[in-house]
N, C-alpha and C positions, 0 to 999 in steps of 0.2 A: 898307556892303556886308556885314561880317559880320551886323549885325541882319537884315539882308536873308535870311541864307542859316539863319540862326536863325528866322525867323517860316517859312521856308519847310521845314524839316527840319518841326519842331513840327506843323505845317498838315499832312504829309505821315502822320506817325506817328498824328496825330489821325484822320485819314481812313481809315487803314488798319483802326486798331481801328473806326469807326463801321463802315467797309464789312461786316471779320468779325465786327459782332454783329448785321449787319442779314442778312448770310448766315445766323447760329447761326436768330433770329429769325425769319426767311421763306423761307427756301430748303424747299423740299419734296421735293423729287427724292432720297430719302431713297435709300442712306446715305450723309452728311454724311463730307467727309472730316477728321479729328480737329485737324487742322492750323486749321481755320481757329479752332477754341477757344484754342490757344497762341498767336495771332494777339492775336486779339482780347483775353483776360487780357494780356500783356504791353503791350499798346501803352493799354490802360486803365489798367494801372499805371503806366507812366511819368509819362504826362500828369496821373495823381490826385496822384504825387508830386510833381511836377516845381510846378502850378500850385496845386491844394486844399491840401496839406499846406506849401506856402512859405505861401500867404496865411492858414492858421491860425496859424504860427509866427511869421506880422509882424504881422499887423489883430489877431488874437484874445488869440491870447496875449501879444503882446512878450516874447519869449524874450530873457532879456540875459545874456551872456556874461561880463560884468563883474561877477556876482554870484558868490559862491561855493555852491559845491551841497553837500548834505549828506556827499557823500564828501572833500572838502578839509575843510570843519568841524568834521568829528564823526569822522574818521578812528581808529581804534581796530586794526584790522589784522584782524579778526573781521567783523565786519556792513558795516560802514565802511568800505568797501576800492575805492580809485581805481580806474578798469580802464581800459583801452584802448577806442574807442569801436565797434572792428570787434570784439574780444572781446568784450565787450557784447554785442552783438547776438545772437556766437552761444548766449551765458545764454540770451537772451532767448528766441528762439526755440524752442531746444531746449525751455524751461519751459512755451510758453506752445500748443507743438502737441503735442496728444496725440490721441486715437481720433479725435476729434471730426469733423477734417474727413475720415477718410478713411471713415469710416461714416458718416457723414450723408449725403451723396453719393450713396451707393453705395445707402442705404435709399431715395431722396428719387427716384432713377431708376425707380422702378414710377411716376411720372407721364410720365415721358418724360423727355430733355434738357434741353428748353429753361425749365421754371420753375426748376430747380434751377442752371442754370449762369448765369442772369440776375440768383438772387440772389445765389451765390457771389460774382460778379465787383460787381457793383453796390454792394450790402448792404455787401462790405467796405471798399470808396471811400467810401462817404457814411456809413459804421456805424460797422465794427467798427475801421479803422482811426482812427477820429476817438474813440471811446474810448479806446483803448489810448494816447495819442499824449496828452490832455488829461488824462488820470487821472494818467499818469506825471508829467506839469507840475504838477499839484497837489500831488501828493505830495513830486516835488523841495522846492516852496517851504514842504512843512510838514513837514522832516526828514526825509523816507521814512515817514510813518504812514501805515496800512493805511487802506482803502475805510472801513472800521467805525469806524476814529476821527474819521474825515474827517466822515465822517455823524453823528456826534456832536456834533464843531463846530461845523461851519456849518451843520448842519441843525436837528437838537435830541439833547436827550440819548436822547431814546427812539427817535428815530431810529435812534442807532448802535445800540440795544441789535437793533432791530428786526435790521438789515444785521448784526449780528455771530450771530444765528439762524439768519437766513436762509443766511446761508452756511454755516454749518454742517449745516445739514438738505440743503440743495444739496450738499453736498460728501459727504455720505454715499448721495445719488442717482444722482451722478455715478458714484461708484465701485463701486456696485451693477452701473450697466449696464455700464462699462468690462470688468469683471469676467464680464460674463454672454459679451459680446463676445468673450473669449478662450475660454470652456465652449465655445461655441457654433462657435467655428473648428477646438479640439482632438479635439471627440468624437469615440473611435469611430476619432482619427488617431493611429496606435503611432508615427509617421515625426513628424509637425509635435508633438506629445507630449514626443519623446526630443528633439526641437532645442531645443525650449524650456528643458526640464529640466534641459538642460546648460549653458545660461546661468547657472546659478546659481552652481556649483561654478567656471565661468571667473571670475564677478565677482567673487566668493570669492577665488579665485588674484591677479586684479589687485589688491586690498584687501589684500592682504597683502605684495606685493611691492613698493605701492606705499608700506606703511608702513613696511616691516624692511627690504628684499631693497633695491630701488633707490628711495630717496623722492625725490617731486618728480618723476620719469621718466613724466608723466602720456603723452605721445608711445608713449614703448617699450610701457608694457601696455595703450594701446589698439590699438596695432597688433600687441601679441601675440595680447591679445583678438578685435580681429576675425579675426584668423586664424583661434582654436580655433573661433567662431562659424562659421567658413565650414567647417570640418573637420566640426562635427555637424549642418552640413545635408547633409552629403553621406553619413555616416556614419551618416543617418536610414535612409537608403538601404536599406544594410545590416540594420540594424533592421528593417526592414518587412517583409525578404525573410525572416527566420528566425521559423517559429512560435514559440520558448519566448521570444525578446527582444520580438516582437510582439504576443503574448500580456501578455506585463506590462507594455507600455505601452498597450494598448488601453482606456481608460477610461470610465467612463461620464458622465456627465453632472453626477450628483451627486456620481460619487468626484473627479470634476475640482473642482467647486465647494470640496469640503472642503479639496481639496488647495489653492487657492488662498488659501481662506482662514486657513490654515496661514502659508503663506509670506506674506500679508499682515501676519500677528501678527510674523511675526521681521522682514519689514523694518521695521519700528516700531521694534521691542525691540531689535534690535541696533544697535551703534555705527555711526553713520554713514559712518564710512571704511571699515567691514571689506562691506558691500553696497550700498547706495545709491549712495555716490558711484563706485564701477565701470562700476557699470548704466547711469549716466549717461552716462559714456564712449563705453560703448559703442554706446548708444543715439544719441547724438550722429553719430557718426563713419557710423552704417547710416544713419538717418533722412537725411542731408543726400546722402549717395552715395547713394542709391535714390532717391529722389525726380529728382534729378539725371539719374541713369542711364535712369529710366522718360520725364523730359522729352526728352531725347535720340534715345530709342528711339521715340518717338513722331513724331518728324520724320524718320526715317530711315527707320521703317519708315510711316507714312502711314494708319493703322487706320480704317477707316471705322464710323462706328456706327450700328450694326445697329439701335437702341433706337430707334423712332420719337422727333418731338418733342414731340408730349403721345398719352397711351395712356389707354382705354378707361379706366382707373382715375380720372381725374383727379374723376368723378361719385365717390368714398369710397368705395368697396368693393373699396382693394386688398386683396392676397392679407398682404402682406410688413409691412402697419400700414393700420386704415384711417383715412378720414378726407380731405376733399377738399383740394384744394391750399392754399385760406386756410381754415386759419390753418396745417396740418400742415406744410407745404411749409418754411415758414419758420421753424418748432422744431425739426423735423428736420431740419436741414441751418443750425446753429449755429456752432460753431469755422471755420467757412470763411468766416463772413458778417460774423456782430457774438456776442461770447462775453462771459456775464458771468466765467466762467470767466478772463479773460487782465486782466481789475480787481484781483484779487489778486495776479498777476503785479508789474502796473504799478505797484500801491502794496503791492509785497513788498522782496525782494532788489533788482529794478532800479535803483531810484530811490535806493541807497543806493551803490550803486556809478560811478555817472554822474560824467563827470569836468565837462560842461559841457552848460548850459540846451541848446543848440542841438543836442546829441547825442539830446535827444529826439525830434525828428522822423525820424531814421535811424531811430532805435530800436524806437519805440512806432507813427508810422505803419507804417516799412516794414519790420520785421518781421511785424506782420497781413498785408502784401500778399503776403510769401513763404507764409502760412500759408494764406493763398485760393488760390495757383496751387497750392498741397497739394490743398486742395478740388475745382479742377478737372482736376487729373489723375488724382484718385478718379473722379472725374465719365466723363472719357473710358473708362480703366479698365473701368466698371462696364457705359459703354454700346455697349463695342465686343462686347461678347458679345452671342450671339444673342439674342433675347426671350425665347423659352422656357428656355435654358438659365440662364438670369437669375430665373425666375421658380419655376425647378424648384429650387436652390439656396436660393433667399431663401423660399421659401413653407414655413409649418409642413404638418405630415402631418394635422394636424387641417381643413386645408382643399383640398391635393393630393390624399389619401393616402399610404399609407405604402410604395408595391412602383411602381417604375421605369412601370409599363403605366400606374398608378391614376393619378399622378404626370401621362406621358403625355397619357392621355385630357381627364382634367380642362384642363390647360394647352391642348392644339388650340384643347378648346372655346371657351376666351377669344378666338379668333383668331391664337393665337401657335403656330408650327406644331413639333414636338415628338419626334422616334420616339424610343422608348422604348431604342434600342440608344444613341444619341447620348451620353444619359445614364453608361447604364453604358462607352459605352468612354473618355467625358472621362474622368472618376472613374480607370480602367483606366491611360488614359497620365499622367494627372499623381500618381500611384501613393498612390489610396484607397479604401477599399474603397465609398466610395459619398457620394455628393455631394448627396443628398435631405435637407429638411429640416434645412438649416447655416442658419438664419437669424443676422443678427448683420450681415450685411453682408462678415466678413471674409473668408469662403472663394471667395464670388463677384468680390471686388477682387483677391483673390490670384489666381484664373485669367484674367482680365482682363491682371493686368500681367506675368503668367507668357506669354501669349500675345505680347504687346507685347516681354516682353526676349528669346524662344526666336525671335520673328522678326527681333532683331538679332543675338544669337549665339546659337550651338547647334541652332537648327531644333527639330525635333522633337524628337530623342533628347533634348535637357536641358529636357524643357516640366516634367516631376518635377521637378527638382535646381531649378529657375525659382520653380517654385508652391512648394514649403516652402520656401525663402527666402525668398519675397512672405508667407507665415505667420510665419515666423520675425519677418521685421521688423514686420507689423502688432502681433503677440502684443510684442516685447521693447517697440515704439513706447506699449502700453498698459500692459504694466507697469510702464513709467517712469513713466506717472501713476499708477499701482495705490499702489506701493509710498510715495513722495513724497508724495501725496494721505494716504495714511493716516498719515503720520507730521507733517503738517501738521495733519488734523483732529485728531488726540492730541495737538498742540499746543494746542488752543482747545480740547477738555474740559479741558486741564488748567488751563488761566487758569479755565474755570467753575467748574470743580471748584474750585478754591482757593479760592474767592469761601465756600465751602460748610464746605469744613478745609482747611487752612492747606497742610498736610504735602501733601498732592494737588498742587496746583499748583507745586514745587518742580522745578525741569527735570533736575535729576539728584538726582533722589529715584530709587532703582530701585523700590520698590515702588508707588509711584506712577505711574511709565511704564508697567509691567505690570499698573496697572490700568486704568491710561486707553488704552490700546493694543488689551484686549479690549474695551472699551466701545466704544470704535470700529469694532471688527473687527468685532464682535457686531451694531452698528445696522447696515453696509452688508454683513454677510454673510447678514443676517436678509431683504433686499429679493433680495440674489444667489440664495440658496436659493427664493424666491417665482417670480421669473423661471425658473429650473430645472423648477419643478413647474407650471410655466404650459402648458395643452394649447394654447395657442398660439403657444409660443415663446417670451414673456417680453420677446421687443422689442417687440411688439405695447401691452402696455401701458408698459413701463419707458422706453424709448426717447423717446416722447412725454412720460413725466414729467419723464422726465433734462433733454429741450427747452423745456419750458415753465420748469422750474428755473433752468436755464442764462439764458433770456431775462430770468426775472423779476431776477435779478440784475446781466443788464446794464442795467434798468432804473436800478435801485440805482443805480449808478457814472453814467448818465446823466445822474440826479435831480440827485446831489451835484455834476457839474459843472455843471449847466445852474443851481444855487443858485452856486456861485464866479465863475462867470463875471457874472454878476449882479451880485453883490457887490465883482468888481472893476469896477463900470463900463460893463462891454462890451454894454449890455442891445442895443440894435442887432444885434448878433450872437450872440443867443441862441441864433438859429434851428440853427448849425448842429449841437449838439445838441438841442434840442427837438425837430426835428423826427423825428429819430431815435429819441427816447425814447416822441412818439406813435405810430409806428408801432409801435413793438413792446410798449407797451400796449396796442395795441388788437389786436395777434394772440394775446399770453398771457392776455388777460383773455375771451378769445372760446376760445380754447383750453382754457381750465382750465374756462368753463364746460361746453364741450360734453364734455372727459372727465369729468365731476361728474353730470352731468344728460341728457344725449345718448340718446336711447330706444333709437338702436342698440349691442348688446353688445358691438361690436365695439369700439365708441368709447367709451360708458359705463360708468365703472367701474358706479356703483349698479346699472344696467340689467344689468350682466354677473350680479351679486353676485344681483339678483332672480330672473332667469333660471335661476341656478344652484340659488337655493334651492329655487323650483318643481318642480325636476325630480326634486331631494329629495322633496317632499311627492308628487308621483303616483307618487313609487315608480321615475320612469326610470333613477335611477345605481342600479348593484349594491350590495353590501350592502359589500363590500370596498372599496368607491370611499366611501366616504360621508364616511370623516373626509380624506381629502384635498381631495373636495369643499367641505367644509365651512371648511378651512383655504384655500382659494380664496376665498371669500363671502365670509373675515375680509379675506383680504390687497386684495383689489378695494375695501371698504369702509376698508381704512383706506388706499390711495392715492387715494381721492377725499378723505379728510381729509386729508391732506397738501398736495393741492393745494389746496383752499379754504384751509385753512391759510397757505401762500405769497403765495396769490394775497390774504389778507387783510392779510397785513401790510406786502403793497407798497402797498398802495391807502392805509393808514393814512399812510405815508410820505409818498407821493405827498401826500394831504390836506396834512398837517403844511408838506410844501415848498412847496404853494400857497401857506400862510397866509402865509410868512415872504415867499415873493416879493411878494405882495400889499402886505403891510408895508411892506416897501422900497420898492417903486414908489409907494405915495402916500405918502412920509416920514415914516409913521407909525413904521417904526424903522430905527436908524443902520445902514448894512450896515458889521457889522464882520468883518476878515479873519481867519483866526485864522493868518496866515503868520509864518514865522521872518522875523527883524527882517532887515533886507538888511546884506549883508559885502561887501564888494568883493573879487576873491580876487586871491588872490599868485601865481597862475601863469600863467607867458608864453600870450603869446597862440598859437597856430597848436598845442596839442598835442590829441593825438588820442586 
């Protein structure tokens, strides 16, 4: 009876989700009401966890519990450190979502709903959770070594040198656009400006308090923390209303960039306890209560989306990035789906702290699965606003124009209907002086979920105090990986660097963190400032580089487990990475050609770079444009080398992993593992 009433629950929740994707999928009668997406994600998650993620934990991997993990082993009290397998997760989490899914989403919706909310939910069942969840198992069994040693190993040596490049050029892409994404939400904002800004001095406060004042009291100054956090959203307020405070937060674009990239150098440079690990905190505690609070709000309040399910763009010539749905759709809308990005994760910190093999399915699948329904309520978010007012936010002034009417006209004409007053009094109530040309995705998700929580509380009057909070946490949500990200990648020049002088690679060498800290800062604030001076916005090209990057190194992490799985035997079950790691070879390799080569400027870096030069030689740019111009043509020609670049040294990899599987399957060579020898561990069974 009870299996009875279990085949029949299961059968019921299964249905449920098929019904609400076969709604998302075919319903027309637009607009969709947003419920049936939280339907449909949840009831796809259960079932991906409950059946796919049991049967890769028993048939693929043999997860065994009677082995000791590198945290009982190798315990040290430092890197090595047992954890509880609910705190765990929320490490995990916290590390492994950043901008990604809540812009991608949000950029990926000028095709309409439905390609982007079929690969969020999909992509990360059959993808990005099956990475994350096998990379972490690999790493367990080889002491917690990173993606790059891994690929070393079992791959070859050149391999790893390969994946230990590639993520570093990745990593310095990444944090270019992450970076551009907070420009891009601040400009021109004195209110979202000063909330930000005062995060700093709170982290500061908690880093101090939490070293001298009360240590250990990680509780008390996150909740004194989100308190001041909640005081300078309100206290923006104030700010915005007064000329001489609003005046000196009102920034520009480039003085933002500088500024970021300022505070990029000190979170490097400084001790980790006195800002980073605050930030954290506090990021923590916002990130899981807004998301939370935005799922909530969204069944309560019932939002319908406005966004058709595929739009006139889906032919490449959107406004916001162009480029048709394959291959853009699925680079742009990464961290929600499959992230090479959460590879270093899986084979960083986690896998060092895992108290038992079976903790990794919790972990590594389902945290990806919380970080996809992050993606889809980016997704809602984005497409409950109107079309126009979506498109009048996200589109540069180089292709709207730049004054509320130009804006306007241009936007009808797509079919997307528009009056120019609309514009200025959104802007008006959610208290900025103008909402044109915010590309980046973060200003249009903030009015999205500002709309979403003022129709659960506050109504109207708090839609202001809603929308700079909805900034507040996308901007803190990205500088947790701004700051973390650069103080990781100054981790890996400094292992290079040592390879070069001794004295550089030294971890607390101080004059060597201050070198390797601007070297870093310097490469991803070199791409930030490009974006900046981009007359298209700079997500137009960055955005698409940051996704093809990202994807090329969930290749990586693919390659290396679809070579271990192999190697232990499981060739039967290759598929279910292989088939994964095909797909998204053949959208990054189709991607990186057509940004290289692509005759449209829109899409082609070269074709832009040519374009641009021409216009040089008839004399069209002014005489005062010429060398910004000209420093355009350099930066467009050297992100098409970066991506040939990428794109060549996965393919070298790929080749290389062929060989070896080749090898192995006609017994031409032994597969050998490079795992830690097996322990049996000393701890009772049932802990958690």
């Amino acid at each position: 009876m009870r299996s009875l009433l279990k085949i029949i629950l299961w059968t019921a929740i299964a249905l449920a989700g098929a019904g609400a994707l076969a709604a998302i999928a075919f319903e027309r009668r637009e607009p969709l009401n947003a419920v049936w997406f939280v339907v449909a994600a949840l009831c796809t998650y259960v079932v991906a966890f409950r059946f796919y993620s049991k049967f890769i934990a028993a048939k693929v991997l043999a997860l065994d519990d009677t082995r000791a993990t590198p945290a009982e082993r190798l315990e040290d009290g430092h890197d090595f450190v047992p954890t509880s397998k609910w705190v765990l997760i929320g490490h995990h989490f916290a590390a492994i979502a950043g901008p990604g899914p809540l812009v991608g989403p949000t950029l990926a919706a000028q095709f309409g709903y439905l390609p982007g909310t079929l690969w969020i939910i999909v992509g990360a069942a059959l993808g990005g959770c099956v990475q994350d969840f096998i990379i972490l198992f690999c790493s367990i069994r080889r002491d917690g070594k990173s993606l790059g040693q891994m690929a070393r190993e079992e791959v070859s040596k050149r391999g790893g040198m390969i994946a230990l490049l590639a993520v570093l050029a990745i990593m310095i892409i990444l944090l270019a656009v992450v970076a551009l994404v907070i420009v891009k939400a601040l400009k021109e904002s004195p209110w979202g400006t000063f909330t930000l800004a005062m995060t700093i001095p709170i982290a500061l406060l908690m880093g101090i308090y939490l070293r001298y004042v009360r240590p250990g009291r990680v509780l008390e100054a996150s909740l004194g923390g989100v308190a001041l956090v909640m005081l300078a959203v309100v206290s923006g307020q104030w700010v915005n209303a007064s000329p001489a405070w609003s005046s000196a937060f009102t920034l520009s674009g480039p003085a933002l960039a500088l500024a970021i990239i300022a505070y990029g150098y000190a979170a490097s440079a400084l001790p980790v306890w006195l800002l980073l690990a605050p930030r954290d905190y506090l990021s923590a505690f916002i990130k899981v209560g807004a998301i939370a609070a935005l799922a909530i709000g969204v069944i309560f309040v019932r939002p319908t989306l406005e966004m058709p399910a595929l739009t006139r763009f889906v032919d490449g010539n959107g406004p916001v990035f162009a480029g048709k749905i394959f291959p853009f759709c699925f680079i742009t809308i990464a961290c929600g789906a499959i992230s090479g990005f959460h590879a270093l994760i899986s084979s960083g910190t986690t896998p060092k702290m895992i108290l038992r093999e079976s903790h990794a399915r919790t972990i590594g699948y389902g945290a990806m699965l919380m970080e996809s329904f992050v993606g889809v309520m980016a997704m809602i978010a984005a497409c409950a606003l109107q079309p126009g007012v979506y498109f009048a936010i996200n589109s540069p002034a180089g292709i709207v124009g730049k004054t509320t009417e130009a804006a306007a006209a241009t936007i009808s004409g797509w079919g997307y209907a528009l009056d120019p007053q609309t514009m200025s009094a959104l802007a008006q109530r959610v208290g900025e002086h103008t909402l044109l040309d915010r590309t980046g995705g973060a200003p249009s998700l903030a009015v999205g979920m500002a709309q979403i929580f003022s129709g659960t509380i506050g109504g109207e009057r708090l839609l202001s105090i809603w929308y700079h909070f909805a900034i507040m946490f996308e901007a803190l949500f990205i500088l947790t990986v701004l700051d973390a990200g650069t103080r990781v990648g100054r981790f890996m020049v400094q292992e290079l660097g040592g390879h070069v002088w001794k004295p550089l690679g030294k971890s607390g060498s101080t004059p060597g963190i201050l070198a390797t800290s601007a070297v870093m800062v310097g490469a991803w604030g070199y791409f930030l400032w490009q974006g900046v001076q981009d007359p298209l916005g700079g997500i137009n090209s960055l955005w698409p580089l940051f996704g093809i990057s990202n994807q090329l190194l969930a290749c990586v992490a693919l390659v290396v487990a679809t070579t271990i799985l192999l190697k232990m035997g499981r060739a039967r079950w290759i598929w279910v990475t292989l088939a994964p790691m095909v797909w998204l070879v053949a959208i990054t390799m189709t991607a990186s050609y057509q940004k290289i080569f692509s005759a449209n400027p829109r899409i082609g870096f070269l074709s832009q770079a040519n374009v641009l030069a021409a216009q040089i030689s008839s004399g069209a740019i002014p005489a005062e444009k010429i060398a910004v111009t000209q420093r355009l043509i350099f930066n467009n020609r050297l992100d098409a080398a970066v991506t040939a670049v990428l794109a060549a040294m996965i393919l070298v990899l790929i080749v290389e992993a062929i060989g070896e599987w080749i090898a192995i399957l006609s017994g031409r060579k032994a597969a050998v593992l490079h795992e830690s020898s097996y322990v049996a561990t000393r701890w009772a069974e049932g802990g958690d």
